[in-house]
C-alpha positions in Angstrom: 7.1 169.2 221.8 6.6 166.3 219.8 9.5 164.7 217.9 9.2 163.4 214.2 9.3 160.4 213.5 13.3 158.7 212.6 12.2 158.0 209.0 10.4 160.9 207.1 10.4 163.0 204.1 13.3 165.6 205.0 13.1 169.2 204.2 16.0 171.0 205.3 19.1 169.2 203.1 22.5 169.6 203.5 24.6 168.6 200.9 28.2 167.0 201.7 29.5 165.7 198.7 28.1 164.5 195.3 30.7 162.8 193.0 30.0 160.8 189.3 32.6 158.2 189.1 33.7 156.0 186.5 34.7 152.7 188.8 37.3 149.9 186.9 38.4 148.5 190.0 36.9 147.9 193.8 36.0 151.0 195.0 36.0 151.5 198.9 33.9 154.4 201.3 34.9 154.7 204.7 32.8 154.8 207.3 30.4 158.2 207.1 32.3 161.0 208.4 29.3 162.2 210.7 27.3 159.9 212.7 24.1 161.5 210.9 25.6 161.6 207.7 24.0 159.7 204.7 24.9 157.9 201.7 22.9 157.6 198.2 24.5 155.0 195.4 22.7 155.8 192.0 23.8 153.1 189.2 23.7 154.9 185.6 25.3 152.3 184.0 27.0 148.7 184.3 27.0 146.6 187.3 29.0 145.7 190.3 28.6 143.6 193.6 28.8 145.8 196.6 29.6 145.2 200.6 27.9 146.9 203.0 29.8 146.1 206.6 28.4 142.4 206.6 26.1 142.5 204.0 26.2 142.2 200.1 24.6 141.9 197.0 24.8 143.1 193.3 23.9 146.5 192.2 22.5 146.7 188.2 21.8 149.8 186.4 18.9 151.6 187.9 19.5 150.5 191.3 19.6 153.0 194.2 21.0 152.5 197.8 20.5 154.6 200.6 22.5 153.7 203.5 22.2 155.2 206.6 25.1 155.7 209.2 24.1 152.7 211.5 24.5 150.7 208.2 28.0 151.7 207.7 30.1 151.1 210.5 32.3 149.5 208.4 32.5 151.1 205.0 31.1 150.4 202.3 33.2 148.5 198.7 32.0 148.4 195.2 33.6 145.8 193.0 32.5 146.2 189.1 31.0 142.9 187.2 31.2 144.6 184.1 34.3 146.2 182.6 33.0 149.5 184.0 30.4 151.1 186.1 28.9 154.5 185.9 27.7 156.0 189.8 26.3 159.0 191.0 27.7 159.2 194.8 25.9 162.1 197.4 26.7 161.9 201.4 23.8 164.3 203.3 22.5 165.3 206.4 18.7 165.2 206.2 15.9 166.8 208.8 12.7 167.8 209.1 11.9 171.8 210.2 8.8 173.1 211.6 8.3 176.2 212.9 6.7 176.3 216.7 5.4 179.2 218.9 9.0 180.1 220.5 11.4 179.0 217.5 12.0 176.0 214.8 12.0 172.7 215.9 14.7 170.8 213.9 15.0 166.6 214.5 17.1 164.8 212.1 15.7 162.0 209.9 16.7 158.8 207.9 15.4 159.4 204.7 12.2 157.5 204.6 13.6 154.6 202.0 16.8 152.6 203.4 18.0 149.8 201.5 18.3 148.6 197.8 15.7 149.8 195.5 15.1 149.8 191.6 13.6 153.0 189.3 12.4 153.2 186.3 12.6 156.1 184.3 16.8 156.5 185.1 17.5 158.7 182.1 15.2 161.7 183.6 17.4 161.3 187.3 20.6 160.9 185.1 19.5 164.4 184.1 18.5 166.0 187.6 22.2 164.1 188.7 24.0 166.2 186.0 22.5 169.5 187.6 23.6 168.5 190.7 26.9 167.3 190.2 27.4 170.9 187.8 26.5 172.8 190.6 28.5 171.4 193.5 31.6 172.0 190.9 31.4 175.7 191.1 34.2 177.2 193.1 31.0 179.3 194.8 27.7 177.8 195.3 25.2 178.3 198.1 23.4 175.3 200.1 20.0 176.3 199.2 20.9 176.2 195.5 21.9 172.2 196.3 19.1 171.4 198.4 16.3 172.7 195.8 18.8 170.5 193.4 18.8 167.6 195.5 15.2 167.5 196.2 14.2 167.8 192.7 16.8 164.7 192.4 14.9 162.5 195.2 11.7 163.3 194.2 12.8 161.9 190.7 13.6 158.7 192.9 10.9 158.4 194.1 8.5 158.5 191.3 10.7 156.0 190.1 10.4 153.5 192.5 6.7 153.9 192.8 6.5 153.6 189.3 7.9 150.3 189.7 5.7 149.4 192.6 2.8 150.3 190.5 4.2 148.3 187.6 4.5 145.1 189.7 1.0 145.9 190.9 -0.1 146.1 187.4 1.7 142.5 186.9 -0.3 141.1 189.7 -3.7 142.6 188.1 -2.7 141.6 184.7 -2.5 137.9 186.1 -5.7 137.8 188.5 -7.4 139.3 185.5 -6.3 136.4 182.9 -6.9 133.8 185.3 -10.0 134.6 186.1 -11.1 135.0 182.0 -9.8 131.8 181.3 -11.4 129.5 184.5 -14.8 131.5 183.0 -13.8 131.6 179.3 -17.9 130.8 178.5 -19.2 133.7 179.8 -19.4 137.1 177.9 -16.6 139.8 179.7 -16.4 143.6 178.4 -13.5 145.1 177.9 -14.3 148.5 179.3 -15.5 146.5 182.6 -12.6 144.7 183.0 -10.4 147.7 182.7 -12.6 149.6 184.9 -12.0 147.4 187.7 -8.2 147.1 186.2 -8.0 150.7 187.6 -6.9 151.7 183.7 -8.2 153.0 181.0 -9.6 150.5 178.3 -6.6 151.8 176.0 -3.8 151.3 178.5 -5.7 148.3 179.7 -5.6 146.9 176.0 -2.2 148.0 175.6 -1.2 146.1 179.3 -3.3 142.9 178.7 -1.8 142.5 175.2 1.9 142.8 176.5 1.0 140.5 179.4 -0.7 137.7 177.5 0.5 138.3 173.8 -2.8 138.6 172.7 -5.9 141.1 172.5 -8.4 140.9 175.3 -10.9 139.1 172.8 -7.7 137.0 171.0 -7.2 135.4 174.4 -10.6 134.9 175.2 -11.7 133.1 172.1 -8.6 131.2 172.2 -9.1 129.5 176.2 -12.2 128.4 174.6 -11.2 126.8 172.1 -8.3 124.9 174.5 -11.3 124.1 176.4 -13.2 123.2 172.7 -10.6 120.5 171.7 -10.6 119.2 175.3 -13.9 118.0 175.4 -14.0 117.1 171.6 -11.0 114.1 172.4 -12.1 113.5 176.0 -15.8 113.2 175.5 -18.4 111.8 173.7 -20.3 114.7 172.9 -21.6 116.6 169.7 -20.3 119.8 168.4 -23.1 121.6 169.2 -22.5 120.8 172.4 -18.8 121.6 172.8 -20.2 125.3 171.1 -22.5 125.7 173.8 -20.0 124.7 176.6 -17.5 127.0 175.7 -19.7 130.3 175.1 -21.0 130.0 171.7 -24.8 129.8 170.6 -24.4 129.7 166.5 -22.9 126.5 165.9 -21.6 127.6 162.4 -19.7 130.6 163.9 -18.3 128.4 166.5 -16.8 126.3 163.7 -15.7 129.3 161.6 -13.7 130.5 164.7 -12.3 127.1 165.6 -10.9 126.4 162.4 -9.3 129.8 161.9 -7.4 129.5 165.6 -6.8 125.8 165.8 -6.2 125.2 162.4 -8.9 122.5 161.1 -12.6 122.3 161.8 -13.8 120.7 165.0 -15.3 117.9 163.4 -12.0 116.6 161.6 -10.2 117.4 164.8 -12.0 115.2 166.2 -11.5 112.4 164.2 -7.5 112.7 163.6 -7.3 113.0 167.4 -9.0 109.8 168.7 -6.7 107.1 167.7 -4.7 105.5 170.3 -0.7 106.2 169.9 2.2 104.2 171.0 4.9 106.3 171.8 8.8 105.4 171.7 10.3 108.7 172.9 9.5 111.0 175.9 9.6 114.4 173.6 6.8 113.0 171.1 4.6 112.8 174.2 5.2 116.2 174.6 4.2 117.5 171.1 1.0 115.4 170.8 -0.2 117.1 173.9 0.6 120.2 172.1 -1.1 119.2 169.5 -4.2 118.4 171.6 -4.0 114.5 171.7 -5.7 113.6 175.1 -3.2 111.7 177.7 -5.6 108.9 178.0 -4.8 107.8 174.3 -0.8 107.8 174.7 0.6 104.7 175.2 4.2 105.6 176.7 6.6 102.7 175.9 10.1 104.4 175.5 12.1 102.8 178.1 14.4 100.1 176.1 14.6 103.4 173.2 16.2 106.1 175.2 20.3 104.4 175.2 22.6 105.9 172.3 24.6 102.9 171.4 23.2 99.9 169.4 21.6 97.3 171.3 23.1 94.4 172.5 21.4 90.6 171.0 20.3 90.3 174.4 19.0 93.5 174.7 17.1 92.8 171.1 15.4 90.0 172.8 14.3 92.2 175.7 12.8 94.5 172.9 11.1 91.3 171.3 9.3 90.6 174.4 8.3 94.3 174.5 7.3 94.8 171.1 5.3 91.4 172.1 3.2 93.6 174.9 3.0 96.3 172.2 1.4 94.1 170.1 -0.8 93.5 173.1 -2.1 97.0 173.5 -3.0 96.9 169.8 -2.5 100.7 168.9 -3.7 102.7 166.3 -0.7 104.0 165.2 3.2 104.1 166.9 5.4 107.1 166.7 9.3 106.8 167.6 12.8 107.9 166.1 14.9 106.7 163.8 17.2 105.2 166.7 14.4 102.4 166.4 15.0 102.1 162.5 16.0 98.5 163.0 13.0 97.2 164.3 10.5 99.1 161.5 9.4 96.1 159.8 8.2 94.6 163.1 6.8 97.6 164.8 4.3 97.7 161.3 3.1 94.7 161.6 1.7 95.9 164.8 0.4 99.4 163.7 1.2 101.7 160.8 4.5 103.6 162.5 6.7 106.8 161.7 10.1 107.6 163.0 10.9 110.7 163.2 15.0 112.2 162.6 15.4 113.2 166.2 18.8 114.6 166.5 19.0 116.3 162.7 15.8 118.3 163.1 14.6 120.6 165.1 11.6 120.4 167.8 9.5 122.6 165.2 10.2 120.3 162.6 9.3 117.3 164.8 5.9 119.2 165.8 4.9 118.8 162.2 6.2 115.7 161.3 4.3 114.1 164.0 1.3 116.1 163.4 1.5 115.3 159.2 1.2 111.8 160.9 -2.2 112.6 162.3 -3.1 114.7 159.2 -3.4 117.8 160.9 -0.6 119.9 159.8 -2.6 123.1 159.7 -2.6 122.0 163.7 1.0 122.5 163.9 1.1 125.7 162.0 -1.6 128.0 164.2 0.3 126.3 167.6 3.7 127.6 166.0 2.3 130.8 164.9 1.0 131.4 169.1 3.9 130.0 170.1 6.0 132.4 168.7 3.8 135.5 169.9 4.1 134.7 173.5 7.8 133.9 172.8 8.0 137.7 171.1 5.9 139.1 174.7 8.1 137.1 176.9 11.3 138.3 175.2 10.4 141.8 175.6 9.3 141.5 179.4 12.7 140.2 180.1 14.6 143.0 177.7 12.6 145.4 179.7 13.4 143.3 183.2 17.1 142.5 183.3 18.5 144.7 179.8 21.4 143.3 178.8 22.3 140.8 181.7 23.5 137.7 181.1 22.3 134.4 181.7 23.5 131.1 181.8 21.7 127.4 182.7 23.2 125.0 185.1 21.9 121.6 186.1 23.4 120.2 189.4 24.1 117.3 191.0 26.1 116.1 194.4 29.6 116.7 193.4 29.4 118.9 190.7 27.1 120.4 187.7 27.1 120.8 184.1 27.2 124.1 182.4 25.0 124.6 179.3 26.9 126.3 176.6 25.0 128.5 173.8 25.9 125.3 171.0 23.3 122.9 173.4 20.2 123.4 171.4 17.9 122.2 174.1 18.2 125.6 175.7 19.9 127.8 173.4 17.1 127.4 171.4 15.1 128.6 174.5 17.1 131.1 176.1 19.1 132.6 173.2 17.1 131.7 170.5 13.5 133.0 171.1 14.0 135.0 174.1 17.4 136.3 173.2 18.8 136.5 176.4 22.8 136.8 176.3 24.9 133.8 177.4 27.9 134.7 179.6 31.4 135.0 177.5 33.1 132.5 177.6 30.1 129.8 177.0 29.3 130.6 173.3 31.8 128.1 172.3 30.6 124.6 173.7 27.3 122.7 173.9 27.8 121.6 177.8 30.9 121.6 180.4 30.7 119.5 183.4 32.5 120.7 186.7 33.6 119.4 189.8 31.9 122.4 191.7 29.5 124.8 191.8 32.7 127.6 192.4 34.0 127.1 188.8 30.4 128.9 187.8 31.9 132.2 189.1 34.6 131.8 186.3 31.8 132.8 183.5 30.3 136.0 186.3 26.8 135.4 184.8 24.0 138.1 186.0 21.9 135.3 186.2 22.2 131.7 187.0 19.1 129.0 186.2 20.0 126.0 188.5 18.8 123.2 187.3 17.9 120.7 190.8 17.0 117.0 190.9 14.3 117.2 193.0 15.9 114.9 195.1 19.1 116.9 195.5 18.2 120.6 196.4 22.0 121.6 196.0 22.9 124.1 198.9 24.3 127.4 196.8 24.9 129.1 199.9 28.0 127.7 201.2 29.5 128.6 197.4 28.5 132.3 197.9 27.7 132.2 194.2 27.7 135.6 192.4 24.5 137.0 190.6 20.6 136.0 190.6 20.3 132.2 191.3 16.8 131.3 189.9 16.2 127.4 191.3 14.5 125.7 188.8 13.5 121.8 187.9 15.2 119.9 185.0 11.6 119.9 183.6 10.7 121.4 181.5 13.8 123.1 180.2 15.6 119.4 179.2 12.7 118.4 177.3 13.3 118.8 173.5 9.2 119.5 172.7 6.8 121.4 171.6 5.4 121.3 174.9 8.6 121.9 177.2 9.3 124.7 175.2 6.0 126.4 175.8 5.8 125.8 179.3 9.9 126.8 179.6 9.0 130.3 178.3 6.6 130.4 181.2 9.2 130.0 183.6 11.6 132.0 182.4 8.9 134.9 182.3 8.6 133.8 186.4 12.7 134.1 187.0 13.6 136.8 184.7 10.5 139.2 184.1 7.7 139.3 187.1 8.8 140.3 191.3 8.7 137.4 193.8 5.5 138.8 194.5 3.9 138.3 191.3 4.9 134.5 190.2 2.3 132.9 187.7 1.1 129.8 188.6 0.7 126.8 186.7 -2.2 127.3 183.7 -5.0 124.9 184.8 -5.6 124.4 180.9 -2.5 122.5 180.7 -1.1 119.4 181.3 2.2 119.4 182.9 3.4 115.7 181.9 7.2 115.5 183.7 8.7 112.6 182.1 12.1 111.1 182.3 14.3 113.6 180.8 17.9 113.3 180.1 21.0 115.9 179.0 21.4 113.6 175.9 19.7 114.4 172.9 
């Protein structure tokens, strides 16, 4: 007689033990009390790190671990993160019955998921736990009462955790989907194609795309070509009707109609605002004329004698006099810095007409428009703001729906210690806690940064989740400090970069850390340019 296989779906359950626990302190299991005897952690609520003989993690709410008995030679230890931390605990024996010519052949099984799994829809198990739990309290209760109980219970957990699987399929659709519309923006898509293929309806599909992208099927569309529109309008020498043509458009007058009402201004003025060649005394200015839709080739980066906070030195004057000489030598159209240069206006205007801009009073909004009032585009600034802060609003509910109410905190690293980014550092509390309103660890609410001697002082502030800032260069080694939570690696740029830009393309990767699997990480848009300039933790 053949045997089944060692991991199936069971159906003869016995039930053990099924306990819901309220854990303020490390918890401890023994080893299973039957060598065929297994374990099921359900989190309701909170979270705790857990040991599992010499393995270990973090457990969140929703998380399920089934550990089998060859897992647990030697016990298992729950330790809360949060104040407190709500489990469902049930020990079983599980096998598989089928009935055969002289009798039943019974094998034992390992439930056919092992390991550490996330569900969605944990309110509808919380309610199949409470059956089960109620019924193992009666003084009398019979086995098949609890296995009918339990199943209905792992069935639950199971739709659960293929709901997730078929949610981070979905991601991984949503994404090959985008892509693909904006590499092919000219050509004409329907909707009810696309979520045909999608494998959803053209409702759910519109309701999907919309929470993926922040924008309508047609919305995004329409808007990749006109990215692609103000490309070749300040990178080329061509004619409207052209660019119209290019991007998908036959009625010129339409096309203008539409670029106006998403960029902000018609193509034509665009156009003309956007081909002057700008000298640029700051790194973070760069970064909001290429928001803006000012072509590389016409910036004229010259901030390296601007970027020190004390006043300069009369030798260090004359180094700027030779350098404002060279200026003078690349004969800009215009020259855009901040009033750290104030000293030097008079002789940066008799190169070209020049605006400094408050850096560290304003914010990077206000510094969008100042520099785009210089370029008489305002209405520029105001439809990129108004985008902005849709995909800011999608990207902050993909993470609400990803990690809850988990904390997070930003760290940038170097040999021999790291700085920690409190929520009073604007360059990423206006990021993190501002427009995706993530919360920062307690404890960090009160400082702008705090440098430390280690990476083991981070366990001091038990974030959920820990962005580590690397030099390149550096690749700090997190293992050896055993650090507690979700350490997301991440480069200093674009998160240190006070812009317009750096701020769009930081809300990217925080969707890639905090809200999409391993398996579904975007890649960098084609559409934009990722300029990595110097950046510094000094405003």
């Amino acid at each position: 007689m053949r045997k089944k296989d060692k991991y199936s779906d069971p159906n003869v359950i016995t039930v053990n033990d099924v306990q819901v626990l309220s854990i303020s302190k490390e918890w401890k299991l023994v080893e299973a009390r039957d060598r065929s005897e297994q374990i099921i952690i359900l989190v309701i609520e909170g979270r705790a790190s857990f040991r599992v003989d010499k393995t270990g993690g973090v457990l969140n709410q929703g998380d399920c671990m089934v550990i089998s008995p060859e897992d647990m030679q030697e016990g298992l230890a729950l330790l809360p993160i949060t104040e407190n931390i709500y489990i469902c605990y049930v020990a079983l024996f599980a096998a598989y019955a089928r009935k055969e010519r002289d009798g039943w052949l019974i094998n034992e099984v390992m439930l056919p998921i092992q390991g550490k799994h996330h569900i969605e829809a944990i309110s509808l198990i919380h309610h199949h736990i409470e059956q089960l739990h109620l019924a193992w309290r009666k003084d009398h209760f019979d086995q098949a009462t609890m296995q009918i109980l339990f199943l209905k219970l792992w069935q639950a957990i199971m739709a659960g955790i293929t709901l997730q699987e078929k949610k981070t399929d979905r991601q991984q659709i949503l994404q090959g989907i985008a892509e693909h519309m904006e590499q092919h923006c000219e050509e004409t898509f329907q909707i009810e194609e696309i979520a045909r293929y999608s494998g959803m309806t053209p409702t759910l599909f519109y309701q999907q795309f919309k929470e993926y992208t922040s924008l309508t099927p047609l919305q995004f569309i329409n808007r990749k070509r006109m990215e692609k529109a103000c490309q070749l309008l300040v990178t080329q020498d061509v004619m409207i009707p052209e660019v119209a043509s290019e991007v998908g458009y036959r009625d010129v007058y339409y096309f203008s109609r539409m670029f106006k009402k998403i960029v902000g201004v018609p193509p034509y003025r665009f156009k003309k605002s956007l081909q002057k060649k700008i000298a640029v005394l700051h790194p973070a200015i760069i970064g909001d004329l290429l928001a803006l839709g000012v072509s590389i080739q016409h910036l004229i980066p010259v901030w390296e004698k601007h970027r020190q906070k004390r006043p300069y030195s009369q030798m260090e004057a004359a180094t700027l006099e030779f350098d404002l000489y060279r200026l003078h030598q690349m004969e800009p159209d215009l020259i855009v810095g901040t009033d750290q240069v104030a000293p030097w206006l008079e002789q940066l205007e008799t190169i070209a007409p020049t605006w400094l801009i408050p850096f560290k009073t304003t914010t990077w909004r206000d510094h969008l428009q100042q520099v785009a009032a210089m370029l008489g585009i305002t209405e520029v600034a105001t439809s990129w703001l108004y985008y902005y802060d849709l995909k800011a609003a999608a990207a902050r509910e993909r993470i609400r729906k990803k990690i809850g109410n988990e904390t997070v905190m930003a760290v940038r690293a170097w040999d021999g210690g790291a700085r920690i980014f409190g929520a009073k550092r604007r360059k990423i509390s206006d990021i993190l806690y501002g427009d995706l309103q993530v919360r920062p660890p307690v404890g960090t609410d009160h400082f702008a940064f705090l440098d430390v001697a280690s990476l083991d002082e981070l366990q001091d502030f038990q974030a959920d989740h820990i962005l580590l800032f690397d030099e390149r260069k550096i690749r700090t080694d997190v293992r050896k400090h055993r650090l507690k939570g979700n350490v997301h690696r991440a480069g200093v740029y674009p998160w240190l970069h006070y812009s317009a830009l750096g701020h769009e393309q930081a809300i990217s990767e925080a969707l890639t850390h905090l809200a999409e699997s391993q398996e579904c990480t975007k890649k960098e848009s084609g559409s934009s340019i990722f300029l990595r300039p110097q950046v510094c933790d000094n405003d």
